[in-house]
C-alpha positions in Angstrom: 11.7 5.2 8.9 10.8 2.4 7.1 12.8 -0.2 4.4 11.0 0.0 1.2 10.6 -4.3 1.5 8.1 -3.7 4.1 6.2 -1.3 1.3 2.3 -2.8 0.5 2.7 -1.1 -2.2 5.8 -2.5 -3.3 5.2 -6.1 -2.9 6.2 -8.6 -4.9 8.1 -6.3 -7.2 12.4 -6.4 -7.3 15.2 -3.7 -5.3 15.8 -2.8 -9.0 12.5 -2.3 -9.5 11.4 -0.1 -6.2 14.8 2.1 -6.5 13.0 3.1 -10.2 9.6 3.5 -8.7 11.1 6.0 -5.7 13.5 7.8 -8.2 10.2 9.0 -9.8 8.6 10.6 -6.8 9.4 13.9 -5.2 10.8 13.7 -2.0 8.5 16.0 0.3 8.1 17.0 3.8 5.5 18.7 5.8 4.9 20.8 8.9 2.9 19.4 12.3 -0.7 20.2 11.3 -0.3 20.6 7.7 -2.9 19.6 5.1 -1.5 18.0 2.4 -4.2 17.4 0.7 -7.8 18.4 0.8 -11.1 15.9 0.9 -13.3 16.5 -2.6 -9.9 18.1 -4.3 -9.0 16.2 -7.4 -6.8 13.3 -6.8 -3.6 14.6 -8.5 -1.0 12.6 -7.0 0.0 9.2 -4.9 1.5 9.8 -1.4 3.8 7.5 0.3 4.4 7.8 4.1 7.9 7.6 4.6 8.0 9.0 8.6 6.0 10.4 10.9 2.2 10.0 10.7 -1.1 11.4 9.0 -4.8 11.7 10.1 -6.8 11.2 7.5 -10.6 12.7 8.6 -13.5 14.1 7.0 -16.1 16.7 8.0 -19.3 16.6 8.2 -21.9 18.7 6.9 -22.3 20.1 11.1 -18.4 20.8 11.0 -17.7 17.7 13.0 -14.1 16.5 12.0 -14.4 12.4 11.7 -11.1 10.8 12.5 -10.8 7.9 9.6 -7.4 6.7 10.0 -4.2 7.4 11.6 -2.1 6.8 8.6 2.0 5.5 9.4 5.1 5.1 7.7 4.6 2.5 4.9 1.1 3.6 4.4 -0.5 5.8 1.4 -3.3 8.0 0.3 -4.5 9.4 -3.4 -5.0 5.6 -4.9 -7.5 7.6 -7.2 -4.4 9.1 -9.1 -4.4 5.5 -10.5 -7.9 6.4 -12.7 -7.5 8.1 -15.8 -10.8 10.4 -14.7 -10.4 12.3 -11.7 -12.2 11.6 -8.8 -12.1 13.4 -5.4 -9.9 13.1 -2.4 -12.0 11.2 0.1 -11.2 12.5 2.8 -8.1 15.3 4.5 -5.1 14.7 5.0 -2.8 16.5 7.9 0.2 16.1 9.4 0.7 15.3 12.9 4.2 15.4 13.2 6.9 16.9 10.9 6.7 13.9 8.1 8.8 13.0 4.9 6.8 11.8 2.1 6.8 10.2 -1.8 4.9 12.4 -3.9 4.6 10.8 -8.0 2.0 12.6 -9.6 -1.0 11.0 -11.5 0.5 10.9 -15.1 3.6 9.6 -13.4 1.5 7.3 -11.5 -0.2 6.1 -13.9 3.2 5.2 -16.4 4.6 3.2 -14.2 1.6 1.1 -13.6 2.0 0.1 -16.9 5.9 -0.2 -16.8 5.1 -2.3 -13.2 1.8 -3.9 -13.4 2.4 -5.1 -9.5 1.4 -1.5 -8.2 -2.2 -2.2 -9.9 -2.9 -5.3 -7.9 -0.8 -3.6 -4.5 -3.2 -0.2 -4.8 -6.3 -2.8 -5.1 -4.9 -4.7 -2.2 -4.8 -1.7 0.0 -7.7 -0.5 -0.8 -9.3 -3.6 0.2 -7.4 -3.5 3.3 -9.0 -0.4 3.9 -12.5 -1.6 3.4 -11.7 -4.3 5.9 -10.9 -2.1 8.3 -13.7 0.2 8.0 -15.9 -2.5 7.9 -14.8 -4.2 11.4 -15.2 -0.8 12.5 -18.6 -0.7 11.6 -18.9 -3.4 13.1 -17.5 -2.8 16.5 -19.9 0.3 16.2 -23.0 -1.8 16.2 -21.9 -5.0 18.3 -19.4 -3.3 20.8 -19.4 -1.6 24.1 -18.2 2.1 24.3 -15.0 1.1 26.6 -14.6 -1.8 24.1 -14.4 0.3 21.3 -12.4 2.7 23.1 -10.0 0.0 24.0 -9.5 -1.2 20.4 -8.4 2.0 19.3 -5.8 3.1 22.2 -4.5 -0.4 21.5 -4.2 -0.6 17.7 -2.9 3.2 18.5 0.2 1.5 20.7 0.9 -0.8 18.4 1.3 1.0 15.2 2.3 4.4 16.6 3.5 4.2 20.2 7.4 4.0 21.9 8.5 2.7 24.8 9.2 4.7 27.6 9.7 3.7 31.2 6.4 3.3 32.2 4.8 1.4 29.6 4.0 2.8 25.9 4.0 6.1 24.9 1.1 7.4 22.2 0.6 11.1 20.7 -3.2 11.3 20.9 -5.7 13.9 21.7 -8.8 13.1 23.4 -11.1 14.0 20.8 -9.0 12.3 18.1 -9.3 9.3 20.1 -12.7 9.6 20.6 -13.2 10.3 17.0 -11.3 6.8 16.0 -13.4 5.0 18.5 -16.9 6.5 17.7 -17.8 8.0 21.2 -18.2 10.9 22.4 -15.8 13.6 24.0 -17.4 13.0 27.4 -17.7 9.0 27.1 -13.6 8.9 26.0 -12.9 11.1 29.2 -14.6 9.3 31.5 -13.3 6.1 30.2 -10.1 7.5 30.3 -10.0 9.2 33.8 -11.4 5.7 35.2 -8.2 3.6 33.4 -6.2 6.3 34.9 -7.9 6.3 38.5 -7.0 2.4 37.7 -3.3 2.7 37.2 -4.2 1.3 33.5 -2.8 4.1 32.1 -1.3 8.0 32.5 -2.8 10.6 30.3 -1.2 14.0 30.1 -2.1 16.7 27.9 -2.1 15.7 23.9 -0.5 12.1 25.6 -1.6 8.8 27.0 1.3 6.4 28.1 -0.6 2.6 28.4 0.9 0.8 31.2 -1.3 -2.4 31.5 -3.0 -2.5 27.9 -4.4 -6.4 29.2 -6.6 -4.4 31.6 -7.8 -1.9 29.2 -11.2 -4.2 29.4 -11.4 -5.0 33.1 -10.7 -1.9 34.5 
């Protein structure tokens, strides 16, 4: 769970203000594996991540599903619901966990971007944030080692989504999510994977990887 002062999309605007914004969305929650919304359906609403997480992925015209993001709490999807013409979803959204989300639907959206210019300027913000980080991905695509690449992803992984546990930190991934994030293959991830593990880098279980030394995610 997150405090709504930690919010992107929120910043720079008052409590007062935020506790209006909230009181205009529908409080939702959704199922493990459940879309929420489809890529190329009209953008009909904003969603705010309030717990749990959401991979965001596209498919490709093979039936390859492209892992884009793993979205977490304080992040959102459906900045088109800003436009006063309709555009397409990007890309599909689906739960991994049980989640609670903010649902305000586009004509909502769209009034209290006028009430609260800020949420302008924060949706541009995170969209640009976005485009950051698909363009350092794009990068590490072209410029990076498969292990590097694979690396970068388990860590950002940890550190946005892992917990604790007694061995080191605990993330919910499956290999061909991870794989997906990192831009290798299924057979390149295990590989890399079973060699951390032979290592004593990490533990992988089933749907699981726990990191125990992430500074020797690159030297293994």
């Amino acid at each position: 769970m997150i405090s709504p002062a930690s919010v992107e999309l929120f910043a720079g605007l008052e409590e007062k203000q935020i506790k209006n914004i909230e009181a205009a969305a529908t409080r939702r929650e959704f199922e493990k594996s459940q879309v929420i919304v489809r890529a190329d359906e009209s953008v009909k609403s904003l969603f705010l991540i309030k717990a749990g997480c959401v991979d965001y992925y596209v498919t490709t015209e093979a039936g390859q599903e492209v892992l884009l993001r793993r979205l977490v709490a304080g992040d959102v999807f459906g900045v088109g619901s800003l436009l006063s013409k309709p555009i397409g979803y990007f890309g599909t959204a689906q739960a991994v966990q049980h989640i609670r989300v903010l649902e305000w639907k586009d004509g909502v959206v769209r009034q209290l971007a006028r009430t609260y210019p800020h949420l302008v300027e924060n949706a541009l913000r995170t969209l640009l944030r976005y485009l950051a980080l698909y363009a350092k991905r794009h990068i590490r695509l072209v410029s990076n080692t498969a292990q590097e690449r694979l690396a970068s992803a388990l860590s950002s992984l940890g550190s946005r989504t892992g917990h604790a546990v007694g061995t080191g930190v605990e993330v919910n991934i499956k290999n061909e999510d991870l794989a997906s994030l990192a831009d290798v293959s299924m057979f390149t991830a295990s590989r890399l994977l079973k060699n951390w593990e032979r290592n004593r880098v990490l533990e992988k279980s089933r749907g699981k990887v726990v990191i125990r030394c992430p500074e020797k995610l690159l030297a293994a």
